[in-house]
N, C-alpha and C positions, 0 to 999 in steps of 0.2 A: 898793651893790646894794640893790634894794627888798627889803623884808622883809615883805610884804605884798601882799598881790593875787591874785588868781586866777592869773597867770600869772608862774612863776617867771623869769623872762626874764631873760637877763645878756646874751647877745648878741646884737644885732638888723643885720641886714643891709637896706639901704636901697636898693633900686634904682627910681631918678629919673631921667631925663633932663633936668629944671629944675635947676639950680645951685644957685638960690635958694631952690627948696621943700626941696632936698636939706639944705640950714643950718638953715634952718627945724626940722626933725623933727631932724636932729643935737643942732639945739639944746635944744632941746624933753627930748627924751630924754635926752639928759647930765644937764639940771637934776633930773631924777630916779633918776640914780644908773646906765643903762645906758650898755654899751661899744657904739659903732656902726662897724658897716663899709657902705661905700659903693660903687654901682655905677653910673655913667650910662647904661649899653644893659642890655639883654635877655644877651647873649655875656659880658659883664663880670658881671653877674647868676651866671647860672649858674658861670662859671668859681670866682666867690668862693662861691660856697654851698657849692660838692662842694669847694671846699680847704679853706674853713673852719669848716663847720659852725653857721652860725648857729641858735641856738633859736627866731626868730622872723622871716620875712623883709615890711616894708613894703615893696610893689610899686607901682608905676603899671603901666597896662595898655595905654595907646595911647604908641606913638612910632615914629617908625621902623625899619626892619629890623624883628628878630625882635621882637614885641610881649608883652603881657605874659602874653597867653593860651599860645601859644607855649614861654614859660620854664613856665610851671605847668605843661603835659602832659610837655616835659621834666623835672622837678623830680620829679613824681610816677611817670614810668615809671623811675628810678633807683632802686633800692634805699635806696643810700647819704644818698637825700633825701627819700623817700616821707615820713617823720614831720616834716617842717618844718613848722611851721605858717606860711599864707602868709595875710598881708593882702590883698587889692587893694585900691590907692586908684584914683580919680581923679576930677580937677578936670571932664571933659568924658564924662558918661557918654552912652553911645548905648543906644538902643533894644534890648534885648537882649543887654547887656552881663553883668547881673545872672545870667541864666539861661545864659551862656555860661562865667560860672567858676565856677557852683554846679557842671556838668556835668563 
């Protein structure tokens, strides 16, 4: 576990539709001491946050189905997940994305 940083984080929750970026930030993030769980859709997403509670979730925003805009207003109108803190990434921002998950 880090013992250090701004944000106490042990568990971080990954949801990627990329395979490849998904290892990537696994990897990345074990080399400094966090446990990761992992989601490739938006429904897998949400299912694993409300069961297991992660302290921090890395999101992408564009993919299919439910996107990543979508799990955040879910995330946020649940009690049980309102305090998550959520990342958004992504490799392909559009026009208006930034001012779409500040809102």
């Amino acid at each position: 576990m880090p013992d250090k940083g701004y944000f106490m984080t042990k568990k971080i929750l990954i949801v990627e539709d990329n395979s490849k970026n998904r290892v990537l930030v696994r990897h990345i993030l074990g080399l400094h001491g966090y446990e990761t769980i992992e989601a490739s859709d938006g429904n897998e997403g949400v299912i694993k946050a409300k069961k297991q509670k992660p302290d921090l979730v890395l999101m992408d925003i564009h993919w299919p189905g439910k996107d990543g805009f979508e799990v955040l207003r879910e995330l946020r109108s649940d009690p049980e997940t309102v305090g998550i803190i959520i990342i958004a990434l992504t490799s392909f921002a559009m026009k208006g994305d930034r001012e779409r998950i500040l809102a």
